[in-house]
C-alpha positions in Angstrom: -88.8 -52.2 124.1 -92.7 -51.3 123.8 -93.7 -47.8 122.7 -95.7 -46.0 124.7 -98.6 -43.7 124.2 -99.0 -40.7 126.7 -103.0 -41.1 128.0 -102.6 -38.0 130.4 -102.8 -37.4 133.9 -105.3 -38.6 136.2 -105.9 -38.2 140.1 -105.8 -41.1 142.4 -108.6 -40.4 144.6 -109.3 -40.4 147.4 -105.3 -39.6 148.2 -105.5 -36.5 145.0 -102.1 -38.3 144.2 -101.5 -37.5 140.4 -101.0 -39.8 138.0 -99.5 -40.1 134.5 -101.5 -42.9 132.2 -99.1 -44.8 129.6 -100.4 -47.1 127.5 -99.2 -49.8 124.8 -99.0 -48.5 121.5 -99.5 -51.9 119.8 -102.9 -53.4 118.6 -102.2 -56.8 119.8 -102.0 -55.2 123.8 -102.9 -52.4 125.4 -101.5 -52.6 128.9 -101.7 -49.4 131.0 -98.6 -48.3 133.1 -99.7 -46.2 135.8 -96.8 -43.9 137.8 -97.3 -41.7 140.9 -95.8 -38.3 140.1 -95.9 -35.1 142.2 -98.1 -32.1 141.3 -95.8 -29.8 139.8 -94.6 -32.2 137.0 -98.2 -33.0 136.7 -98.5 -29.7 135.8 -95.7 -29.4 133.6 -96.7 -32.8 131.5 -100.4 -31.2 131.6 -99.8 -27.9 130.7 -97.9 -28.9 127.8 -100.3 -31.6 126.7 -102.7 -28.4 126.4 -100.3 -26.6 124.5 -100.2 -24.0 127.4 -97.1 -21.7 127.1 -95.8 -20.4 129.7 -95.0 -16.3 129.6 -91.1 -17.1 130.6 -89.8 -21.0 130.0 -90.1 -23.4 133.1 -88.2 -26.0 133.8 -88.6 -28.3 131.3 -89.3 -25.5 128.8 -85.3 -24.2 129.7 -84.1 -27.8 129.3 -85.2 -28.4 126.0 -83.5 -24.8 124.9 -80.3 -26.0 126.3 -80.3 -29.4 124.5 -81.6 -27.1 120.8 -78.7 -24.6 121.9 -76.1 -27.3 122.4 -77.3 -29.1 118.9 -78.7 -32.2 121.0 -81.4 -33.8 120.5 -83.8 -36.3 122.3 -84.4 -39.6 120.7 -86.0 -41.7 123.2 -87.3 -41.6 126.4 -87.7 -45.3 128.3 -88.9 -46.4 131.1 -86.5 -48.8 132.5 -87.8 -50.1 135.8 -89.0 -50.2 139.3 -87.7 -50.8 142.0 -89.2 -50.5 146.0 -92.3 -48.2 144.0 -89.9 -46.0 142.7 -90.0 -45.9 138.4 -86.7 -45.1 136.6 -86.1 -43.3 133.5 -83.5 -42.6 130.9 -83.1 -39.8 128.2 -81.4 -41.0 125.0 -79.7 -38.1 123.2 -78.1 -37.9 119.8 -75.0 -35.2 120.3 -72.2 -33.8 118.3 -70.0 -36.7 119.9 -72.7 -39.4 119.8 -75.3 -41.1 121.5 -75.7 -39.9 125.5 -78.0 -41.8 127.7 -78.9 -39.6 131.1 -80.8 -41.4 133.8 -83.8 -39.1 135.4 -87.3 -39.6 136.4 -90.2 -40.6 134.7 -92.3 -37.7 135.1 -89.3 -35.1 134.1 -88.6 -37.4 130.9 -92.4 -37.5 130.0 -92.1 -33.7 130.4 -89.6 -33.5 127.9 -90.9 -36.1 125.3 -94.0 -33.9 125.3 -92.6 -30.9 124.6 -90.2 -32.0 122.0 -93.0 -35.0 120.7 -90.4 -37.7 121.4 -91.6 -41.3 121.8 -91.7 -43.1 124.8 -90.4 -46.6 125.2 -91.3 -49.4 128.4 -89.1 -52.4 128.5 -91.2 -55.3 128.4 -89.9 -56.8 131.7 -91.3 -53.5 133.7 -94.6 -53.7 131.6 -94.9 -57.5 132.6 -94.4 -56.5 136.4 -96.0 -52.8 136.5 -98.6 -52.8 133.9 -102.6 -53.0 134.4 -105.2 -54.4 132.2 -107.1 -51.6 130.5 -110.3 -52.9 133.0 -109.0 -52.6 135.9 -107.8 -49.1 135.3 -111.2 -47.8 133.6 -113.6 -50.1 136.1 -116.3 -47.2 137.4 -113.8 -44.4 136.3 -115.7 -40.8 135.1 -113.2 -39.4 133.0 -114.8 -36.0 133.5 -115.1 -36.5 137.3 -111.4 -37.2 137.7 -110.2 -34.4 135.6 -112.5 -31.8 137.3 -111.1 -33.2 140.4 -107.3 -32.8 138.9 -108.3 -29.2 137.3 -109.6 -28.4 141.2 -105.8 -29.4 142.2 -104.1 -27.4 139.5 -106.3 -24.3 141.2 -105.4 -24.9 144.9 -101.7 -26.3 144.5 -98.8 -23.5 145.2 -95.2 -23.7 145.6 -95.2 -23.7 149.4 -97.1 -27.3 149.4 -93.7 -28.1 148.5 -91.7 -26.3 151.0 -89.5 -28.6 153.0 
């Protein structure tokens, strides 16, 4: 397994898809893992990269109380795959009864690793197939442009863009 380190989230324009930036935390590579989330766990992963708290707990917020509450902790989170553009996740958690491993989705886990500053792990086999050279991901990027374009998102999303 490769550690990751969290970059943020970015906007793929000219779709305003978010997306959250890993990256290789070793010298020797730096491989970037791009994966397509939706807006409201861009918002979560952002808001908490900020150190934004929320007045009441969200989500992710309430999660991580359960696991404190239930004397669990998260050890890991890693990336474990891709399959037909869909990324896979896992939650490793140390418990009174032992290790627990709880399958989820990328964004929810990277929500969760940020807010309890849990590492985040890639095998190798999904960096070899989904990673990106650092160039091709920063070639005629503006780092401010895209995250006035992702602030302008945060500002005009609400919870009915997701009614079904």
């Amino acid at each position: 397994m490769i550690r990751l380190e969290l970059l943020g989230v970015r906007v793929e324009l000219p779709a305003n898809t978010p997306v959250v930036m890993l990256r290789e935390d070793r010298p020797e590579a730096a491989r970037v893992l791009p994966i397509l989330i939706g807006g409201p766990e861009a918002s979560a992963i952002h808001s908490a990269m900020e150190g934004i708290a929320p007045p009441r707990p969200l989500t992710h917020d309430l999660l991580v109380t359960i696991l404190q509450t239930l004397g669990a902790t998260l050890e890991r989170v890693v990336i474990t795959e891709v399959r037909e553009h869909t990324f896979f996740a896992e939650l490793h958690l140390r418990t009174a009864g032992g290790e627990a491993v709880v399958s989820c989705r990328p964004s929810d886990a990277i929500a969760l690793a940020v807010r309890t500053s849990t590492p985040i792990f890639a095998e190798e086999a999904l960096l070899d197939e989904a990673a990106v050279e650092p160039a091709v991901v920063d070639e005629g990027d503006d780092e401010e442009a895209i995250l006035d374009e992702f602030r302008d998102f945060l500002d005009d999303i609400s919870p009915d863009d997701f009614a079904g």
